[in-house]
C-alpha positions as a Python dict, from the first residue, in 0.01 Angstrom:
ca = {
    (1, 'X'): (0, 0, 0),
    (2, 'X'): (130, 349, -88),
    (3, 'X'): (143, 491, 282),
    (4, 'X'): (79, 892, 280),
    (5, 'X'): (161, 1158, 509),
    (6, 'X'): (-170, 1325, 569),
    (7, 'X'): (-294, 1642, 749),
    (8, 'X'): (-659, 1590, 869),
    (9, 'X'): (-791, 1984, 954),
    (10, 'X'): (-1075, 1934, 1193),
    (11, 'X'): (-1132, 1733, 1496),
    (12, 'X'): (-1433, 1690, 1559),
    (13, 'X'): (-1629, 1347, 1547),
    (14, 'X'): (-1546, 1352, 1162),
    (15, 'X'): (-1197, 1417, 1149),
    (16, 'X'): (-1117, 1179, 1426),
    (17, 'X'): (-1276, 912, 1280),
    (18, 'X'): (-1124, 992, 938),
    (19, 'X'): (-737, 1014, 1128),
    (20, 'X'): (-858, 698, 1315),
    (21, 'X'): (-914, 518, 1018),
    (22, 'X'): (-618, 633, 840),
    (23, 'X'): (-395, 542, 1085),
    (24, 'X'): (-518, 202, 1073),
    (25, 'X'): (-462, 186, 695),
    (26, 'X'): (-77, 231, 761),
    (27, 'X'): (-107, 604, 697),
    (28, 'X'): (52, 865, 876),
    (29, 'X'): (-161, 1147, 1011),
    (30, 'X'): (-155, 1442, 1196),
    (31, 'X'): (-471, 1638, 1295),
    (32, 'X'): (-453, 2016, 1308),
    (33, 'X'): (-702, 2200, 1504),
    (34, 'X'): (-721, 2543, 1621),
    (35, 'X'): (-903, 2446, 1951),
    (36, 'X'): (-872, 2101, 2142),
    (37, 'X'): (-1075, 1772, 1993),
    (38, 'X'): (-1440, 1766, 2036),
    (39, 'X'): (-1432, 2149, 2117),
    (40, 'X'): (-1677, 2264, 1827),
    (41, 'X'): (-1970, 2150, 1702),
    (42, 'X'): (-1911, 1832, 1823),
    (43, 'X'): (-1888, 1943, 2204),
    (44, 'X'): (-2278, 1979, 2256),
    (45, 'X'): (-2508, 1819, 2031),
    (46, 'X'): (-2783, 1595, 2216),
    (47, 'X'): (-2569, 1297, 2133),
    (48, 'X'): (-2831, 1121, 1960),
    (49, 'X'): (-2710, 833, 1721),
    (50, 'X'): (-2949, 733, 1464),
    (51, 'X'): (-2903, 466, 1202),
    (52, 'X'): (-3223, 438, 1087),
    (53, 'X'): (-3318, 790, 1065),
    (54, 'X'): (-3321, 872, 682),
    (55, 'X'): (-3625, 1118, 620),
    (56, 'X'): (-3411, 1397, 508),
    (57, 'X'): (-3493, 1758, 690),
    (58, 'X'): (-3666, 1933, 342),
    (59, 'X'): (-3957, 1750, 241),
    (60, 'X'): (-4261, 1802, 71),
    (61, 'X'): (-4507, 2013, 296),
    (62, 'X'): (-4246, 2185, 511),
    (63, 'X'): (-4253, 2523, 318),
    (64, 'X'): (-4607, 2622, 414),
    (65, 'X'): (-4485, 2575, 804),
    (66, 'X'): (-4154, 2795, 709),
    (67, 'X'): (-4352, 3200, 719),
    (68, 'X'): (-4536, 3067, 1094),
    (69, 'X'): (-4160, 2946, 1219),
    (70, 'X'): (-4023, 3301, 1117),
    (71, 'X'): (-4320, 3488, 1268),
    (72, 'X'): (-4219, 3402, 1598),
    (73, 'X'): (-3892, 3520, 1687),
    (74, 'X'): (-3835, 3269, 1935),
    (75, 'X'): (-3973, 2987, 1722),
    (76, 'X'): (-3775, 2656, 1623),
    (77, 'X'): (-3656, 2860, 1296),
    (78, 'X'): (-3493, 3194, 1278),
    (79, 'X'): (-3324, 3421, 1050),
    (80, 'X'): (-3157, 3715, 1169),
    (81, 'X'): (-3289, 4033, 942),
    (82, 'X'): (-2964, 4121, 778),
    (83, 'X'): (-2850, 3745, 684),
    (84, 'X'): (-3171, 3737, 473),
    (85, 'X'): (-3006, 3823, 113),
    (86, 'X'): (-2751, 3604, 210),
    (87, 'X'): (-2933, 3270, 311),
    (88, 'X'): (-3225, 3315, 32),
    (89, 'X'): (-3014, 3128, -218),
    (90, 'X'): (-2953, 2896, 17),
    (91, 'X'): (-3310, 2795, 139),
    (92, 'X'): (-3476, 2832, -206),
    (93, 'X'): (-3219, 2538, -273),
    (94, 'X'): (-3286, 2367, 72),
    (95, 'X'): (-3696, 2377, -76),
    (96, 'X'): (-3600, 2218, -399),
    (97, 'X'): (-3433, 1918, -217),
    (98, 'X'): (-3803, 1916, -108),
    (99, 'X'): (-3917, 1755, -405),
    (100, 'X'): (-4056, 1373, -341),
    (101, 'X'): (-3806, 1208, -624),
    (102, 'X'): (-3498, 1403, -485),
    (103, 'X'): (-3635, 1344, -120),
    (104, 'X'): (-3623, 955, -178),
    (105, 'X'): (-3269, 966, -333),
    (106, 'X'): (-3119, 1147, -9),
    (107, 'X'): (-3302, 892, 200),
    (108, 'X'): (-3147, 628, -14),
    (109, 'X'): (-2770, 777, 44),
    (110, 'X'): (-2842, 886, 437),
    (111, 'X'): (-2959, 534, 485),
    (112, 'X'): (-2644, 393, 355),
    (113, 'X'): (-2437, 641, 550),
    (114, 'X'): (-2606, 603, 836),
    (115, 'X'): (-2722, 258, 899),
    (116, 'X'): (-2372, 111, 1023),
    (117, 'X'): (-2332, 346, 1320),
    (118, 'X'): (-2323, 153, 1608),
    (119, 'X'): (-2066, -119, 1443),
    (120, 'X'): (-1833, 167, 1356),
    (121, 'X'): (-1862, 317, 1668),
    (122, 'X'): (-1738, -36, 1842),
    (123, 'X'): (-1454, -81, 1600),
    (124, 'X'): (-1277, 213, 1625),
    (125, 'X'): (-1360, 257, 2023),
    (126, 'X'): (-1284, -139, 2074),
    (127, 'X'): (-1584, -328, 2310),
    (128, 'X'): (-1501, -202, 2663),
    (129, 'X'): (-1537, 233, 2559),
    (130, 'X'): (-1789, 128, 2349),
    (131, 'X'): (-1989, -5, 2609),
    (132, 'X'): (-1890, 307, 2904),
    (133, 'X'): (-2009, 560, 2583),
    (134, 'X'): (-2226, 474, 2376),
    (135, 'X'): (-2560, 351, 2430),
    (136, 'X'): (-2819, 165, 2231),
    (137, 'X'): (-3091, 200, 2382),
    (138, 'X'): (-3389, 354, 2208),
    (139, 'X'): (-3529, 681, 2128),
    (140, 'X'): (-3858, 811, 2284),
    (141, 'X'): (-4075, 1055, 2014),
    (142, 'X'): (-4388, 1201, 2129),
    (143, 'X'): (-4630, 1460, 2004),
    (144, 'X'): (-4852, 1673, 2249),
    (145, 'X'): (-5138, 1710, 1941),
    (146, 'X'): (-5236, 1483, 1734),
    (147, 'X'): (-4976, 1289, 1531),
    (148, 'X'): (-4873, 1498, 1258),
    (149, 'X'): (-4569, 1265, 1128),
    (150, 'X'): (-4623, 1359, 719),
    (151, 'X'): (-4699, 1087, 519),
    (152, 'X'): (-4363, 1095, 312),
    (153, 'X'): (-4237, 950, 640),
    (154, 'X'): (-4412, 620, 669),
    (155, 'X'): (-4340, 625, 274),
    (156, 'X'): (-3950, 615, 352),
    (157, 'X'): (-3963, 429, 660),
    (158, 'X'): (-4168, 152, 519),
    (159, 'X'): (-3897, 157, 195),
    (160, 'X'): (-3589, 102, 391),
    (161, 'X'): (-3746, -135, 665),
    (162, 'X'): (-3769, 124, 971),
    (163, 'X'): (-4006, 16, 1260),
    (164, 'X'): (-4080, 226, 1561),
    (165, 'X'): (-4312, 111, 1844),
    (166, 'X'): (-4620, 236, 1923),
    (167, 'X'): (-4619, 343, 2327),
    (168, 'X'): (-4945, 416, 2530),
    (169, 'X'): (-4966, 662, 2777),
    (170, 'X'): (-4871, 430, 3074),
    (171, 'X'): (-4568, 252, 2891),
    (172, 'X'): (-4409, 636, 2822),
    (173, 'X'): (-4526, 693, 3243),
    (174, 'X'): (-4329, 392, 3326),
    (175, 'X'): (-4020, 483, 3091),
    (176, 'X'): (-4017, 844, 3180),
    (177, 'X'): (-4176, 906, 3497),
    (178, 'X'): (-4031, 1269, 3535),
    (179, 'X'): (-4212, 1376, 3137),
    (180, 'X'): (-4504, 1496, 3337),
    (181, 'X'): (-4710, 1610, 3028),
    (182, 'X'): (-5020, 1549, 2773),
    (183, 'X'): (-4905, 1308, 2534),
    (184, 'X'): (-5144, 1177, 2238),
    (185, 'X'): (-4882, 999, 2067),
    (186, 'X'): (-4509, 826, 2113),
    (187, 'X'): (-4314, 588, 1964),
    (188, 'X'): (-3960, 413, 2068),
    (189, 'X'): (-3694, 364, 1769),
    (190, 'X'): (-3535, 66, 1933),
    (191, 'X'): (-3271, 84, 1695),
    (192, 'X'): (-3123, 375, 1803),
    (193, 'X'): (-2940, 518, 2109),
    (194, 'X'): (-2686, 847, 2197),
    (195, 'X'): (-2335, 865, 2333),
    (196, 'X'): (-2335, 922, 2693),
    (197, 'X'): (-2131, 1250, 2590),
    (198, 'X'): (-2042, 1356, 2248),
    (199, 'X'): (-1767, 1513, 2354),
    (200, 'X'): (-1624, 1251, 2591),
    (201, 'X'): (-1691, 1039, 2259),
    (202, 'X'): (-1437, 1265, 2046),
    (203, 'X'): (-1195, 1276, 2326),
    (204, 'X'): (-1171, 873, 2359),
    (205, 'X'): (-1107, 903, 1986),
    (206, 'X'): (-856, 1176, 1955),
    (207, 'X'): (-687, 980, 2211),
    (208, 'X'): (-700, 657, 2050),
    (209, 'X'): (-532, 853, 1738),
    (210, 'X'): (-234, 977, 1950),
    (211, 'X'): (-226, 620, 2158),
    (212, 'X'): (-190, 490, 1767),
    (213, 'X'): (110, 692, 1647),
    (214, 'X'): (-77, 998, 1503),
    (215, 'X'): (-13, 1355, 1634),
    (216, 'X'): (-258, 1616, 1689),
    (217, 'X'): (-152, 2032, 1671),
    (218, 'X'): (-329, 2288, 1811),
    (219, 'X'): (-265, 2502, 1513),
    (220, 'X'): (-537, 2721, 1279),
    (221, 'X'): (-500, 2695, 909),
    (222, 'X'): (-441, 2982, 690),
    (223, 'X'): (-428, 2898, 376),
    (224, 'X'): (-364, 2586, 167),
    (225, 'X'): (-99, 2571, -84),
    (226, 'X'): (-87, 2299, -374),
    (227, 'X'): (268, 2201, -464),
    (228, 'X'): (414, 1953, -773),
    (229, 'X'): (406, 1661, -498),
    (230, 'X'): (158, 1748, -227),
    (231, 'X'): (30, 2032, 7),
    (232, 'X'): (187, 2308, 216),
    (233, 'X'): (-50, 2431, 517),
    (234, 'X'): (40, 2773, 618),
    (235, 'X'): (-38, 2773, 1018),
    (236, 'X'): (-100, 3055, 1264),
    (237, 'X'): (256, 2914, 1364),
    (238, 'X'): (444, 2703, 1131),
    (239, 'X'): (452, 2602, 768),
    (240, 'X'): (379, 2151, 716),
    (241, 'X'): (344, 2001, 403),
    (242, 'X'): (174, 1684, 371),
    (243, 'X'): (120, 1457, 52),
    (244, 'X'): (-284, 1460, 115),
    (245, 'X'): (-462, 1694, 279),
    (246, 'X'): (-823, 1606, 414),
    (247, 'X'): (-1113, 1910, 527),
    (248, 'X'): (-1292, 1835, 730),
    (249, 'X'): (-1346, 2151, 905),
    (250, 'X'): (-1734, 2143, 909),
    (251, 'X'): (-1903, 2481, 873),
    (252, 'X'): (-1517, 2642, 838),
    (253, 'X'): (-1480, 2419, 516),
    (254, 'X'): (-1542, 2668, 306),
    (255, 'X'): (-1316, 2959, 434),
    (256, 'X'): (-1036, 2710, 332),
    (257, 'X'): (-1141, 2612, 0),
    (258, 'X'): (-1234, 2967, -132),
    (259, 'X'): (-888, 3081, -188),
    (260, 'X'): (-840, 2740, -411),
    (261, 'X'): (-1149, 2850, -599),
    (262, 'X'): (-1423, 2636, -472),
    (263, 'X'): (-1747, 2734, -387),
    (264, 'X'): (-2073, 2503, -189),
    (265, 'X'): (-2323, 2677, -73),
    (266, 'X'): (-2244, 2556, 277),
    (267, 'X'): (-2472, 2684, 539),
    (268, 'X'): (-2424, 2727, 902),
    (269, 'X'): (-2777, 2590, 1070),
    (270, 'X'): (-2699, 2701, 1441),
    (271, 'X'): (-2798, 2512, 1706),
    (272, 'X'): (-2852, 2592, 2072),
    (273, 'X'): (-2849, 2397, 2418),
    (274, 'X'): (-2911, 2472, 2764),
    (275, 'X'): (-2715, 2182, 2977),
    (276, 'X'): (-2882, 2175, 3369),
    (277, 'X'): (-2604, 1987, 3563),
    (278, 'X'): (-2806, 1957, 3928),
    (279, 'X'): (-3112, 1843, 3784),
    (280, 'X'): (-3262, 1698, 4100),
    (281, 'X'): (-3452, 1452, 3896),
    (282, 'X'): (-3338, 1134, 3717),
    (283, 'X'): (-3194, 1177, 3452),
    (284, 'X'): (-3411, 1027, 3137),
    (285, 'X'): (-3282, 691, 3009),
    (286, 'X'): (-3250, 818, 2649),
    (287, 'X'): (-3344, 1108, 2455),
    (288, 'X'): (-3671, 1207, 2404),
    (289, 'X'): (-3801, 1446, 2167),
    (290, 'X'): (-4099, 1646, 2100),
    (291, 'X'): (-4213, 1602, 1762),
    (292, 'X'): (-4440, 1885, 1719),
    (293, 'X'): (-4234, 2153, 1895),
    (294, 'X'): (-3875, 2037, 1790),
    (295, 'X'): (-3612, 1994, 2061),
    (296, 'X'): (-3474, 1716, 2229),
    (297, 'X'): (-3361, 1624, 2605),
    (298, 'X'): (-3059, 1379, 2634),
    (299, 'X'): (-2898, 1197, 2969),
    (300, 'X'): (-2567, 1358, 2941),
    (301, 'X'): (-2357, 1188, 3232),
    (302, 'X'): (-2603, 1239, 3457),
    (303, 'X'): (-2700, 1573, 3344),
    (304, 'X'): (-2983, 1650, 3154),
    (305, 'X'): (-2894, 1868, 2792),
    (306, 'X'): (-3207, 1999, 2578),
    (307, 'X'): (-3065, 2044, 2260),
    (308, 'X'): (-3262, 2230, 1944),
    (309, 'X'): (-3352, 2510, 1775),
    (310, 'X'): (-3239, 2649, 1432),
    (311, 'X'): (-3114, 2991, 1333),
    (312, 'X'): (-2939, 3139, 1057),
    (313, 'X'): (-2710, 3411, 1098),
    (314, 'X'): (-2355, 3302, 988),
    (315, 'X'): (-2035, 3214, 1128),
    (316, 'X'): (-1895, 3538, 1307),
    (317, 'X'): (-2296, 3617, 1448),
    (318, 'X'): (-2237, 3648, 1850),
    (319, 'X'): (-2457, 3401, 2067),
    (320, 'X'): (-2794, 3481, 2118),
    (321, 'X'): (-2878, 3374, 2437),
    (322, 'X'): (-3223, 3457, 2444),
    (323, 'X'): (-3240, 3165, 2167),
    (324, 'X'): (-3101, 2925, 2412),
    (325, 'X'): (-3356, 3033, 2692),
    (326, 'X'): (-3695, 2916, 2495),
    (327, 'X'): (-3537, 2557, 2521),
    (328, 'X'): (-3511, 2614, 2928),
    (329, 'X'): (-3889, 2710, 2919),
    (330, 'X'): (-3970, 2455, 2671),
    (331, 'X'): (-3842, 2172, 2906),
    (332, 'X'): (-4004, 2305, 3237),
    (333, 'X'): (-4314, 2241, 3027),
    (334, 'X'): (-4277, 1882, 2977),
    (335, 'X'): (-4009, 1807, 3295),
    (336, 'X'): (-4183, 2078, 3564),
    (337, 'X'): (-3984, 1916, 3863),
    (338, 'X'): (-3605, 1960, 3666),
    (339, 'X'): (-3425, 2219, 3911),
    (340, 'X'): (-3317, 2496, 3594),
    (341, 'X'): (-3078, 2660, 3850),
    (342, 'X'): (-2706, 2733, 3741),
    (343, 'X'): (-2797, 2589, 3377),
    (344, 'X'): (-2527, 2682, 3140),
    (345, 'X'): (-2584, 2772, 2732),
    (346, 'X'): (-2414, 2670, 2455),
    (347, 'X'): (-2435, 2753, 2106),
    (348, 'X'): (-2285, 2580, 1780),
    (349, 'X'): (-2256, 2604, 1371),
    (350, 'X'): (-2383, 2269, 1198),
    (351, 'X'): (-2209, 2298, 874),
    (352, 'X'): (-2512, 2211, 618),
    (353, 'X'): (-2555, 2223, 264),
    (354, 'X'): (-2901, 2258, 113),
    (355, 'X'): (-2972, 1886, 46),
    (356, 'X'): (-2871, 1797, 426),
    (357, 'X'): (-2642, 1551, 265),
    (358, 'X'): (-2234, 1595, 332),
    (359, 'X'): (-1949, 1636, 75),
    (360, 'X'): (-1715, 1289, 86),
    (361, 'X'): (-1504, 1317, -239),
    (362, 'X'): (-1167, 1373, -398),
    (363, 'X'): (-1160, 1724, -454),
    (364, 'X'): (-1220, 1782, -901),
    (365, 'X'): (-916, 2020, -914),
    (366, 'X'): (-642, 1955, -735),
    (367, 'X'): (-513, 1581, -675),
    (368, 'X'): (-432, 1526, -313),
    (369, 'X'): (-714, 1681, -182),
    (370, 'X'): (-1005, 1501, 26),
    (371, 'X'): (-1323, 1689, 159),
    (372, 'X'): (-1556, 1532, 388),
    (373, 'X'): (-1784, 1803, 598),
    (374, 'X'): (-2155, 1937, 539),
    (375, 'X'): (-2305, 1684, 777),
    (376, 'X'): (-2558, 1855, 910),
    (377, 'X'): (-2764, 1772, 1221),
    (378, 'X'): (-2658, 1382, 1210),
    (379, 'X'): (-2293, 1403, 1230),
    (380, 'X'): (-2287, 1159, 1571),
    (381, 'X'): (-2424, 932, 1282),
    (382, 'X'): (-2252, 1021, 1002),
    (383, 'X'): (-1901, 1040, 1100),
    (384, 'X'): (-1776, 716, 1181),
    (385, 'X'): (-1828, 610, 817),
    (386, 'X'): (-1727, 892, 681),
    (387, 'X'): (-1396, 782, 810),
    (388, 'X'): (-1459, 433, 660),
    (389, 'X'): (-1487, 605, 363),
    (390, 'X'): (-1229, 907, 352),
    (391, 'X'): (-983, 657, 424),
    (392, 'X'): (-1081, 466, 98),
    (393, 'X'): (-1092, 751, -110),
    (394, 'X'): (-698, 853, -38),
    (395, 'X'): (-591, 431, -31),
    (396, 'X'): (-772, 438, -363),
    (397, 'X'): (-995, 190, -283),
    (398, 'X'): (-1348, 140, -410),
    (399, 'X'): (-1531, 265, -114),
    (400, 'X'): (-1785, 58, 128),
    (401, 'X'): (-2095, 233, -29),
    (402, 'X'): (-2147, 441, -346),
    (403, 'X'): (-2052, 783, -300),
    (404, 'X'): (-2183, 946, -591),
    (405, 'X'): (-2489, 1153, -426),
    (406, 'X'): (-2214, 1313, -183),
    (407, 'X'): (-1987, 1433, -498),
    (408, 'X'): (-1889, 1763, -448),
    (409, 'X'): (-2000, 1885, -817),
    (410, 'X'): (-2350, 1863, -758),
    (411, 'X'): (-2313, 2194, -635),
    (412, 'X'): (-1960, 2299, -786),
    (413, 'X'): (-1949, 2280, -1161),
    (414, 'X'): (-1559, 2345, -1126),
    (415, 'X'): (-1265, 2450, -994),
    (416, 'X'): (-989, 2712, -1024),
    (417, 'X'): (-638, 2654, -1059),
    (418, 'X'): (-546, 2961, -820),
    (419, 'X'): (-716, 3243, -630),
    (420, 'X'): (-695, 3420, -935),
    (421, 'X'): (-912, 3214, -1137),
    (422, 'X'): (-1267, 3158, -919),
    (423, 'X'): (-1451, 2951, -1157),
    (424, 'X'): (-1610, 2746, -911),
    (425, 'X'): (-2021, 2868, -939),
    (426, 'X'): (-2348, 2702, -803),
    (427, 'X'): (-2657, 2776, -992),
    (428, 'X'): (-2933, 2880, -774),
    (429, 'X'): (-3219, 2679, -936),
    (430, 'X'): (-3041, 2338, -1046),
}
């Protein structure tokens, strides 16, 4: 095997499990990171892990609901007035993923993704971490109305062989005694579960990389440079070259590839938590979510994390903590006993393109170059494979699962050969 010196920029669940796996193909690998692993996006997502969860996020139906979201300022959507201009392009592209043949293709390629989770979880954390961090225990949906689950949903679930079990009143009681509210429907997904802590998760891998003979800098790329044999990474401190160089920066993905000429219309869908870490009730045993008013409320190591929300505002848009508050109101509704005191907030940028489906490809104008971000609100899913398959894509080797609806030129038509030469354009309407 042709063994490669290869920078991975990002460490977050995806570019740990991409250096993870590339370390085990005989690769050598150093991740560069401008803050420690697991310190983004990564650090406070709900944890959940989802195999069987492919009904992508834009389907038919969900544009009528989009003017009532943005009506309420401190509804499950926002966009902050002077992003507008910028995101429009973006979400009239997110609505024409909507469309029920595209809609069954992404759930086609998310399934596919998604569905070995779990087993990719086990072999890069070995049995005994797997078992102290990751759990596979269920997921608990409910809706307080009636059940308004679109029927595109049973469409896809009954394609790709999803079940979820119906739960009365009582059986959600005995499961949750502490969700002390009016329920007319829930269902478990057995088949699913959540890491105890995403970010304990991360840190168990970035270790595992280091404990494996990889290196990890705390370093922020500048720019990249493409050279007759490979890459040079200009560093806040230090110049490295590499022979392969893998992004996998998530929503940052695209500051680095603009200089080359590349352009995705990658989106930053922020997310908000509120984390109460004396909740003075049990914890639940898995994470539930609302259905009809979107959030959801994980066990994280005893602490209890409602996770949610959705706001578009851009990268360098401060923290809007009021955004982050709604959720602490939202689960006194359904969890009145949780003590709220000394809650803290958290806010992150899930790097999405308009499909909700990543980028894993060989990059179409410059050899040596590997992206792999854009994975949305599932990258606790996502990720492991994606290191399955990044590592493929530099051996050469014809990857675990077809990778043609994540190429990167269904939204780039090109590249440039310099910063000189932007060529690299994504129609609005295709």
């Amino acid at each position: 095997m042709n063994q490669q010196n290869v920078a991975v920029i990002g460490a977050g669940i995806v570019g740990t499990s991409i250096a993870l796996n590339l370390l085990r193909r005989g690769h050598h690998v150093t991740i560069i990171e401008r803050q420690g692993p697991g310190s983004g996006t990564s650090f406070g997502n709900a944890g959940m892990i989802s195999p069987d969860s492919c009904v992508p996020l834009s389907i038919p139906g969900l544009l009528r609901k989009v003017p009532g979201y943005l009506l309420n300022p401190l509804g499950p959507l926002a966009i902050q007035p002077r992003y507008l201009p910028r995101v429009v392009p973006y979400l009239v592209r997110w609505m024409r993923a909507g469309k029920l043949d595209r809609v069954l293709k992404s759930s086609d390629a998310i399934m596919a993704l998604q569905s070995p989770a779990f087993a990719e979880y086990e072999a890069m954390l070995g049995p005994a971490a797997f078992s102290e961090l990751i759990r596979c225990d269920g997921q608990l949906y409910f809706w307080q109305d009636n059940l308004a689950r679109q029927p595109i949903t049973d469409m896809i679930w009954q394609r790709h062989g999803v079940s979820a079990r119906t739960l009365s009143r009582d059986e959600v009681r005995d499961l949750v005694p502490t969700l002390k509210v009016k329920i007319s429907h829930a269902i478990l997904h057995e088949r699913r579960g959540h890491a105890v802590n995403p970010y304990r998760v991360v840190c168990r891998l970035a270790a595992q990389v280091e404990s494996e003979g990889g290196s990890i800098v705390r370093e922020e790329v500048v720019r990249l440079i493409p050279q007759a044999n490979g890459w040079r990474l200009i560093t806040s401190i230090a110049n490295r070259s590499f022979d392969t160089v893998v992004v996998a920066a998530g929503a940052w993905s695209g500051k680095l590839l603009g200089p080359l000429g590349y352009r995705f219309p990658l989106e930053t869908e922020r997310g908000y938590h509120a984390t109460f870490p004396n909740p003075n009730i049990p914890a639940p045993p898995f994470p539930i979510i609302c259905s009809d008013r979107p959030a959801a409320a994980s066990p994280i190591d005893g602490d209890i994390r409602i996770a949610g929300t959705l706001e578009f505002a851009g990268l360098d848009a401060p923290m809007r903590p009021e955004r982050a508050e709604v959720l602490v109101k939202r689960i006194k509704q359904i969890m009145p006993d949780l003590n709220v005191e000394n809650h803290s907030v958290w806010m992150g940028h899930r790097p999405c393109l308009p499909d909700h489906l990543p980028i894993i490809d060989r990059a179409r104008c410059h050899d040596g170059l590997i992206l792999a971000f854009g994975h949305a609100h599932s990258g606790m899913t996502s990720g492991p494979q994606t290191g399955r398959l990044v590592a493929d894509l530099v051996g050469r080797t014809p990857p675990a699962i077809d990778l043609t609806p994540f190429r990167s030129d269904r939204f780039c038509l090109t590249g440039a050969a310099d910063a000189g030469q932007q060529l690299a354009v994504w129609p609005l309407l295709s």
